[in-house]
N, C-alpha and C positions, 0 to 999 in steps of 0.2 A: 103158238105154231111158228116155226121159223120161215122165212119166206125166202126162197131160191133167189140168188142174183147172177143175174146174164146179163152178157157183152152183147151188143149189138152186131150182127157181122161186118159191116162197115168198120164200126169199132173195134172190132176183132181185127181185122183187112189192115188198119193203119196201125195197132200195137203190132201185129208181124210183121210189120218193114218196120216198124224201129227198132225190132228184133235182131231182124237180115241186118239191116246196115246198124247194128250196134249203138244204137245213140243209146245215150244214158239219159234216161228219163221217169217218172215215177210221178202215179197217177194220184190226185189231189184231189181235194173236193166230194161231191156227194157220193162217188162212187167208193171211195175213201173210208168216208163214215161207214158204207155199209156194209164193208167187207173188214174193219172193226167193232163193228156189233149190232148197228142201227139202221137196218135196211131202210133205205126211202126214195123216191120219185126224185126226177131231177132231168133237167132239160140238156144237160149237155155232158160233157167226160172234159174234167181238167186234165192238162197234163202238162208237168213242170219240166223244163232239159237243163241239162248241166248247159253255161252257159260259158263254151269255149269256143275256139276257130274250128277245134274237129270237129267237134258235135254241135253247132251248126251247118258244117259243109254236110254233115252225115245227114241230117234234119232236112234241107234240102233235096238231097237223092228221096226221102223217102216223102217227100209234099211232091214232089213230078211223078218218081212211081205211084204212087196214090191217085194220081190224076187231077191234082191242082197247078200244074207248072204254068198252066195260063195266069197266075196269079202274079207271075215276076218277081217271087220273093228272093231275095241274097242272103246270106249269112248272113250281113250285117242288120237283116230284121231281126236274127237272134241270138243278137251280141248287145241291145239294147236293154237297160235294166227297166223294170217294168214297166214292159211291150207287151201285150196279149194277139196272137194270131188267131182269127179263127177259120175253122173250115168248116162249111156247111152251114146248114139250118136246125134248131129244135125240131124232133129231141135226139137228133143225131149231131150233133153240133160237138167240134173236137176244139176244146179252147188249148191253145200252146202258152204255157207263162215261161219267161225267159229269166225270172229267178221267184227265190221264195220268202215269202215276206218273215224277219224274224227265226230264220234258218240256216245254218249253211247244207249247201247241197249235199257235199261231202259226207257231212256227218249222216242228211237222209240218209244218203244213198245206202252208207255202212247200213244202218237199219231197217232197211225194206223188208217189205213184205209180199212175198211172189206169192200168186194165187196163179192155178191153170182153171183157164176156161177152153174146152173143146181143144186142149193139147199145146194150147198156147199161154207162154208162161207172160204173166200181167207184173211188171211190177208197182208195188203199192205205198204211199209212204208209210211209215212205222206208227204206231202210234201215241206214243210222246210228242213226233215230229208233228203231226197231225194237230194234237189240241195249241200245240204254241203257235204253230198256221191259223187255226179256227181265232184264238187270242187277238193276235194281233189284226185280223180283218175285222173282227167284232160287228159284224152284221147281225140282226136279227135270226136270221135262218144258221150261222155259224156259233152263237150262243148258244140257241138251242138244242145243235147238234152235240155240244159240250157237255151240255146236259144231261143227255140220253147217253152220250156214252160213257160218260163217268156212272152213270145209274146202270147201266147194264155190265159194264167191268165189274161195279162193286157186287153187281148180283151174282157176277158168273164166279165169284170168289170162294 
């Protein structure tokens, strides 16, 4: 049975301003995995930005309009090479990474994967970009995801 995956509207609310103000950004981590083949639980939504002066400054407009500006972030929180921001608490928790480990952006970004939830388009990283992300973190829980989705790619083959 495949199991439906949903955006939190919070989470929905912060991918449509980096929609509005255009940041180039693209969603990592477990929501990642499960919108390439391996639905699972997961405490927070990563999301990686291209890490320039624009897309910073844009990143900014949409952490005030979201309703973090009390936090006094600058651009130059994400112009830092791995910085992690976060907004919020689990399991709405929005982690910001300011690059990606064993990737260049660029090339993600060529490769995304937009999914719409409720109208609003999600961008997602690709999935090649994804297992050499999961590689290089080699965590226990990114191993595994490794796992499952080379076993579910080779099934849906």
């Amino acid at each position: 049975m495949k199991r439906k995956i949903k955006l939190e509207k919070d989470i929905l609310d912060f991918v449509e301003l980096c929609n509005k103000h255009e940041v180039r950004y693209l969603v990592i981590g477990g929501y990642a995995v499960s919108i390439h083949g391996h639905p699972r639980s997961t405490k927070d939504i990563d999301v990686c930005i291209e890490m320039s002066e624009l897309n910073a400054s844009k990143m900014i407009s949409v952490i005030n309009e979201f309703g973090f500006g009390s936090l006094k972030l600058d651009k130059e929180d994400f112009l830092k090479k791995d910085l992690v921001t976060q907004l919020g608490f689990p399991p709405l928790r929005i982690d910001i990474l300011n690059d990606l480990d064993g990737v260049n952006f660029e090339e993600a970004w060529n490769n995304k994967k937009i999914v719409t939830f409720e109208h609003v388009p999600v961008n997602f990283i690709g999935y090649n970009e994804l297992l050499i992300v999961k590689q290089k973190s080699a965590r226990s829980q990114d191993i595994a995801d490794i796992e499952m989705l080379k076993k579910r790619n080779k099934e849906s083959k």
